[in-house]
C-alpha positions in Angstrom: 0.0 0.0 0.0 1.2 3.4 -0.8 1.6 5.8 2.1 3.5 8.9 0.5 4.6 10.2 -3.2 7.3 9.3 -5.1 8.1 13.5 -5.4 8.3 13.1 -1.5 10.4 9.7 -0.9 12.8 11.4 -3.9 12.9 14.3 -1.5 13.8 12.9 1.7 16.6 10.5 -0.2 18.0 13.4 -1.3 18.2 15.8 2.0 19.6 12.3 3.5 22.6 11.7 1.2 22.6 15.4 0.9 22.8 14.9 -2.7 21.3 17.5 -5.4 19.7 17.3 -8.3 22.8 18.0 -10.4 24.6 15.3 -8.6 21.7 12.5 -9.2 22.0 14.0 -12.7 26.0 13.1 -12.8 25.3 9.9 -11.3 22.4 8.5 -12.9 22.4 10.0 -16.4 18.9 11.0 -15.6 18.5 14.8 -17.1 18.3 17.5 -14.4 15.2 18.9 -15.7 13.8 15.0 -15.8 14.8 15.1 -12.3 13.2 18.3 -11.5 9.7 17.2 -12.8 10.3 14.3 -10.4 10.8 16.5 -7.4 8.1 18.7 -7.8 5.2 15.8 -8.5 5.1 16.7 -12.1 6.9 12.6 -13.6 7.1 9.9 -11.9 10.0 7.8 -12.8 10.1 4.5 -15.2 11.4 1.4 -14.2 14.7 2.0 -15.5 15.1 5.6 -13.9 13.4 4.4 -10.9 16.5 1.6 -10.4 19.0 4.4 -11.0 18.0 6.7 -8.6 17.5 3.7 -5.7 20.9 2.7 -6.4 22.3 6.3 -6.5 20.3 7.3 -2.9 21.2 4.1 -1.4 17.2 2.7 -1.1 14.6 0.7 -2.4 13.0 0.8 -5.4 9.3 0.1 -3.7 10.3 2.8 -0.9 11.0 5.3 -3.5 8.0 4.6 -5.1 6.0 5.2 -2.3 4.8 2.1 -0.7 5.3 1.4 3.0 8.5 -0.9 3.1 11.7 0.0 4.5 14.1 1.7 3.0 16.7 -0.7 2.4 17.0 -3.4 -0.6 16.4 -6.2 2.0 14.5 -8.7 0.5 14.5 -10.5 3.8 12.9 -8.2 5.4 9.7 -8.5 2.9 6.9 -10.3 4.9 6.8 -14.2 3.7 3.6 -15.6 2.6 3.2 -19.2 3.1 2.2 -20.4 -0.2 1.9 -18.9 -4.0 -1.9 -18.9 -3.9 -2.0 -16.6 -1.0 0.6 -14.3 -2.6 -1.2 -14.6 -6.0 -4.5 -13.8 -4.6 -3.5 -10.6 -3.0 -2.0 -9.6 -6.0 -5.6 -10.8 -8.2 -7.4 -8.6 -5.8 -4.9 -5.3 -6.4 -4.2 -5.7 -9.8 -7.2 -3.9 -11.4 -6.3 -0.6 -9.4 -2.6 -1.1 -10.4 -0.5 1.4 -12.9 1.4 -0.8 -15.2 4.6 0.5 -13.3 3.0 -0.6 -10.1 2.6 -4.0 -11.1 5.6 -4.3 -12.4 7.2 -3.8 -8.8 4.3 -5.8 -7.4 5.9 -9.2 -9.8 9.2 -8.0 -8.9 8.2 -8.1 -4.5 6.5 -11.5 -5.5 9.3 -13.1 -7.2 11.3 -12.1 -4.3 9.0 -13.2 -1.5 8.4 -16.8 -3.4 12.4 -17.0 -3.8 12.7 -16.0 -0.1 9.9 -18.6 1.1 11.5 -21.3 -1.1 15.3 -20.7 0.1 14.0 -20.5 3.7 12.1 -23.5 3.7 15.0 -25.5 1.8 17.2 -24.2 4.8 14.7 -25.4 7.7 14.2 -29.0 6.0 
């Protein structure tokens, strides 16, 4: 679930890493003016942007999007479901109110949760 904008998770990376938009520029190849209509809520970034600037500001890709996960790329800190169907219905009931960005980060937190569930429960056999 989405508890903030991406214009205001881009924000606060920022003022944490104290970088600027010119330096985001430098570092992701993103133009500045691309990065500008991100900031003020104008863009919202496409996959591929969206995975430069979490790598650049050091956090997740679903955090800077908005949704209410931590910060950090941990994929072991995404909750574990205990079986496909359970994860596949909560993603059948979403879906329709999905952007096609949105579920493409939704598939990408699935994969992960399944890979997670299936490595953990190789490891406790």
């Amino acid at each position: 679930m989405k508890s903030d904008t991406f214009s205001n998770r881009l924000q606060k990376a920022m003022q944490k890493t104290g970088l600027k938009q010119i330096d985001i520029s430098n570092k992701t190849g993103i133009d500045k003016t691309l990065i500008n209509k991100y900031i003020n809520g104008s863009s919202e970034a496409k996959q591929d942007n969206l995975t430069r600037l979490s790598q650049v500001l050091g956090v997740s890709e679903p955090w800077l999007m908005g949704y209410d996960v931590t910060t950090e790329d941990n994929s072991k800190e995404i909750k574990t479901y205990k079986t496909y169907d359970e994860i596949d219905r909560l993603y059948s009931k979403a879906k329709p109110h999905l952007s096609p960005d949105d579920e493409e980060t939704i598939k990408f937190i699935m994969n992960k949760t399944i890979k997670n569930y299936e490595e953990s429960k190789k490891n406790n056999d």
